[in-house]
C-alpha positions in Angstrom: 202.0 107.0 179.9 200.0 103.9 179.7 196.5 103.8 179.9 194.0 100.4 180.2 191.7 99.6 177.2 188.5 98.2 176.5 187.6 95.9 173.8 186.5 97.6 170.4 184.3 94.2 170.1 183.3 95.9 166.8 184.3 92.8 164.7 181.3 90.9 165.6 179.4 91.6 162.1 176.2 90.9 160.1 176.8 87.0 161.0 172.8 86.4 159.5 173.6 87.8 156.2 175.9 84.7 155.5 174.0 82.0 157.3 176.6 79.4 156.2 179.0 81.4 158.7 177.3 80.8 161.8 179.0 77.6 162.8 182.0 79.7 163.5 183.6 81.9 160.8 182.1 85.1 162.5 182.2 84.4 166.1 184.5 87.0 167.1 185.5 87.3 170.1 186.1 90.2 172.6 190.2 91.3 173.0 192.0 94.0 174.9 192.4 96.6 171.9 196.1 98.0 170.3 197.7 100.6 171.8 199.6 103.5 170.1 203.4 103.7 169.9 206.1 105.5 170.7 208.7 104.8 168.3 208.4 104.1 165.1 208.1 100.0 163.8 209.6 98.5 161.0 208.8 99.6 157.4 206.3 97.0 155.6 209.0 95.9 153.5 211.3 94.9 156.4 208.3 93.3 157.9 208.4 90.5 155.2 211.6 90.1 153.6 211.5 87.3 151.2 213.8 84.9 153.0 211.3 85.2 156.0 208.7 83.4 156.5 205.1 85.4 156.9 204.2 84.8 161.1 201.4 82.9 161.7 197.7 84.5 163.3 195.3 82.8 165.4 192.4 81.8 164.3 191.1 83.8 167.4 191.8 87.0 165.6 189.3 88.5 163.6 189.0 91.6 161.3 185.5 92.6 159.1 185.1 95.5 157.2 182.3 97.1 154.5 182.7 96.6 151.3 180.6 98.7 148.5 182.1 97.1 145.4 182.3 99.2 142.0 178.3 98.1 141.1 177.1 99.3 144.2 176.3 96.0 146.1 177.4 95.5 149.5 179.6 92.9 150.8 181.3 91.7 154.2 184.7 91.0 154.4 185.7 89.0 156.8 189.5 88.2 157.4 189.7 84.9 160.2 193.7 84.4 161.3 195.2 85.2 158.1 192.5 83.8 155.5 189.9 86.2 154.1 186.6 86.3 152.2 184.4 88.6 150.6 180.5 88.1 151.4 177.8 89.6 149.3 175.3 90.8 151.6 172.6 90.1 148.8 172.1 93.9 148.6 172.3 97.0 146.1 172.8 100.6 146.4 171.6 102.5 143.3 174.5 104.7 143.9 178.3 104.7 144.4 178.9 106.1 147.7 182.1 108.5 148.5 181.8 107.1 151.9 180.9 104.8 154.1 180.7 103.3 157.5 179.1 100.3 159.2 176.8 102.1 162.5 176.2 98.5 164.4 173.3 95.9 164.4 169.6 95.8 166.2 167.6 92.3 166.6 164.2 92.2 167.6 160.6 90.2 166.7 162.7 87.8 164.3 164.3 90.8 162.2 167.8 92.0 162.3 169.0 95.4 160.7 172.4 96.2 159.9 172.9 100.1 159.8 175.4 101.8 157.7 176.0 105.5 156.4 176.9 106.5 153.0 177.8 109.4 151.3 176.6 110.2 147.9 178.2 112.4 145.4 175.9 115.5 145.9 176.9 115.5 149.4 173.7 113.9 150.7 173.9 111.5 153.7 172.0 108.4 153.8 170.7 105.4 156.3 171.1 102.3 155.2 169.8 99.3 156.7 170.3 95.4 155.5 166.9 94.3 157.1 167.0 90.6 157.4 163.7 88.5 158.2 164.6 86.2 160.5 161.8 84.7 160.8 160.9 84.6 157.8 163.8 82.1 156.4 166.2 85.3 156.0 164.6 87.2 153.6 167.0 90.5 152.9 165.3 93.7 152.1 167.5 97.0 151.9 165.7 100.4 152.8 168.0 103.7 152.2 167.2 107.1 153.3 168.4 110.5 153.3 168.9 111.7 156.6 170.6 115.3 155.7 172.4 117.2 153.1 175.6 119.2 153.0 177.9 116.5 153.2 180.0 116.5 150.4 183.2 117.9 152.4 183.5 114.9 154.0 186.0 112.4 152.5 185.9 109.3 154.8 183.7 108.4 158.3 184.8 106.6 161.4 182.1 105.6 163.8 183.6 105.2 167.1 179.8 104.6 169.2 178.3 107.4 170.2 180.3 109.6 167.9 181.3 109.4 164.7 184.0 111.4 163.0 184.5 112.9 159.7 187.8 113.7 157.5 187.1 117.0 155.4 188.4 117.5 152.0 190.3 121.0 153.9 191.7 119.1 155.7 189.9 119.0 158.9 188.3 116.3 161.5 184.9 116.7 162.2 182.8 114.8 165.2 179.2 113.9 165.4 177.4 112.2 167.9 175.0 109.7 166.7 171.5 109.5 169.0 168.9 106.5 169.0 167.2 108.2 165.8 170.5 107.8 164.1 170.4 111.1 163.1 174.1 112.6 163.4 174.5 116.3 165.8 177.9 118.1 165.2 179.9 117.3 168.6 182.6 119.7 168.1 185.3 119.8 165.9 188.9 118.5 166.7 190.9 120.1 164.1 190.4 122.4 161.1 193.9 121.8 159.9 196.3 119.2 159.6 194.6 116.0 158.8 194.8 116.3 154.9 197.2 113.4 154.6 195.5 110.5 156.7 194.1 108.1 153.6 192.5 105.7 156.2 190.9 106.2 159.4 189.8 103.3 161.4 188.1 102.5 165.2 190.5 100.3 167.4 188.7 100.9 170.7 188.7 103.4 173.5 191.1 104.3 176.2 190.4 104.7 179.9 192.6 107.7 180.4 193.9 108.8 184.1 190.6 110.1 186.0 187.9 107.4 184.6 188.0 109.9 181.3 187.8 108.2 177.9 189.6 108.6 174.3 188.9 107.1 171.1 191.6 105.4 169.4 191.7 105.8 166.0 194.5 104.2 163.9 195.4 106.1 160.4 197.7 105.4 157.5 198.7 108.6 155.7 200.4 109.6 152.0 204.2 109.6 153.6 203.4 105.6 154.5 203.3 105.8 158.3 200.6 104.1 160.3 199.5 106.5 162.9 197.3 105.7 166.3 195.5 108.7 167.3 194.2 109.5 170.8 191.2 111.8 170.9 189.8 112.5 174.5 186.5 112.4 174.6 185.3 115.5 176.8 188.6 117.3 175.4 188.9 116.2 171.8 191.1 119.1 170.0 193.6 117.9 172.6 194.8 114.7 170.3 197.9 112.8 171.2 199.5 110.3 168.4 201.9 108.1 168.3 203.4 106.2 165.1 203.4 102.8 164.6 205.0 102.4 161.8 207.5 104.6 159.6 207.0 103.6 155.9 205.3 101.5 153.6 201.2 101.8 154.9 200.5 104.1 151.8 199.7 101.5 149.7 196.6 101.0 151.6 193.3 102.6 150.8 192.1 101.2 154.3 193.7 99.6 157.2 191.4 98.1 159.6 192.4 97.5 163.4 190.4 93.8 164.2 190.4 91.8 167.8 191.7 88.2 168.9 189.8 86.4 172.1 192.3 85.3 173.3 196.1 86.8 174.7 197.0 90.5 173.9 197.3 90.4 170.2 195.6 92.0 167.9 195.5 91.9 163.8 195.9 94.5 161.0 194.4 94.3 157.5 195.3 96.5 154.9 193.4 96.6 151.8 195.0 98.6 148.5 193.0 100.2 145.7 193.5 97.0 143.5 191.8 94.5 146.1 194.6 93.2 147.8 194.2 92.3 151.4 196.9 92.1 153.5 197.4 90.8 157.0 199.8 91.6 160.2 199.9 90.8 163.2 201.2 92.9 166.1 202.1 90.7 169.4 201.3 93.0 171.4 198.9 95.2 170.9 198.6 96.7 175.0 202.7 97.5 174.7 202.2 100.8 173.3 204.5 100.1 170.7 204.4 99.2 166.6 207.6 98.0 167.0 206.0 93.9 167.1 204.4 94.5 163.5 205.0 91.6 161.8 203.8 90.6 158.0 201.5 87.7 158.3 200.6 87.4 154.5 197.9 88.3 151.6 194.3 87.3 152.6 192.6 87.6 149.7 192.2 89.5 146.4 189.5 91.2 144.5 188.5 93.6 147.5 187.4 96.3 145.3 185.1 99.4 145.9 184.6 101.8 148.7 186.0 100.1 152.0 185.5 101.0 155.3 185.1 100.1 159.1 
């Protein structure tokens, strides 16, 4: 069944926290989002064999993730065609988060805040916001606070605006919606079960399913290696349909993030393992319902290290 998409657009990141960007590095542009498969793609291995050469990305395509490295600070990384860089934001948390997940950005009277949630080890759940003065030549100021407790069975978050979900340590998927106070309400929970072996889950836009209804996509790599695009409906979420992308060889990832192009109907895929390596692919098509187009398009960058997240 195919269903038409709407952009994720969620690439377009904290461009004032690297000012030297702003001629062009972060301009991302809007794209038709990947859809899930079918049948399963070619393994990562097969995808580069080392008589082929890696397949070239547009610079149109764009990827950006969080990045809490090992002392705490925060970082963008931003991944343009098949070249990527790691940004400090000019941040600290005074904390190493179990998880984290970038909520969106607000600009008004010459200041713009970046939002994020974090998990700390004793299960608390925090704000954070990068505030950035504007107007007052950039200056960064970082303001963190603890919104609830009782979060320490959640492993990993994906925000898919208004609702953000949570992987349990059981096993589970949880879903929140966020409201303008940014304070998270349980929405429901999709599954209890089942879910234990997705390592990364990550926001690659929504569907418009048959009767104006919408789905979150949410694309997953799990311990077995297979890339995974999940479909949760919306108004229905324990009814999730899935469809794998790829067979083998996406365990090596820590966290594959889905980005957008501006132009055609391809969209990029950037893996990042535990060691910091960031890896880029491109599928062709990312509207055919099919992983089968996966293609290696080459390493990035190195040194990613920390928590990542969307």
């Amino acid at each position: 069944m195919s269903f038409p998409l709407r952009s994720r657009a969620a690439a377009r990141r904290v461009a004032h926290v690297v000012p030297a960007l702003l001629a062009g590095a972060l301009t991302f542009g809007a794209a038709p989002s990947p859809a899930a498969s079918a049948a399963p793609a070619a393994p990562v291995a097969a995808a580069r064999p080392a008589a082929a050469a890696a397949v070239p990305v547009p610079a149109t395509c764009r990827t950006a993730v969080t990045v809490v490295r090992p002392d705490g600070s925060l970082a963008l990384g931003a991944v343009r065609g098949a070249k990527g860089a790691l940004y400090p934001m000019g941040v600290k948390l005074a904390y190493t988060p179990t998880a984290v997940v970038y909520l969106g950005t607000s600009s008004s009277a010459g200041v713009s805040i970046d939002r994020h949630y974090a998990i700390d080890r004793a299960g608390a759940l925090h704000l954070v916001s990068v505030v950035d003065r504007t107007a007052a030549g950039g200056r960064l100021s970082l303001t963190d606070a603890v919104l609830s407790r009782g979060w320490g069975s959640i492993r990993s978050l994906t925000y898919a605006g208004p609702y953000l979900y949570g992987l349990t340590t059981t096993g589970g998927l949880k879903r929140y919606t966020v409201g303008a106070d940014h304070r998270p309400v349980g929405a429901g929970t999709v599954a209890t079960r089942g879910w234990s072996g997705v390592t990364s889950l990550g926001y690659a836009g929504w569907w418009k399913l048959p009767g104006g209804k919408a789905a979150d996509d949410l694309v997953g790599a799990n311990r077995s290696g297979g890339l995974v695009a999940y479909v949760v409906p919306r108004a229905t979420p324990t009814k999730v349909s899935s469809r794998r992308l790829a067979a083998k060889g996406w365990q090596v990832f820590s966290h594959v993030a889905v980005g957008e192009c501006s132009t055609g109907s391809a969209r990029p895929l950037v893996g990042i393992t535990r060691a910091g390596d960031v890896r880029v692919y491109l599928d062709a098509n990312g509207n055919d319902q099919s992983g089968a187009d996966i293609r290696y398009a080459g390493r990035a960058a190195t040194g990613w290290t920390g928590v990542v997240a969307d």
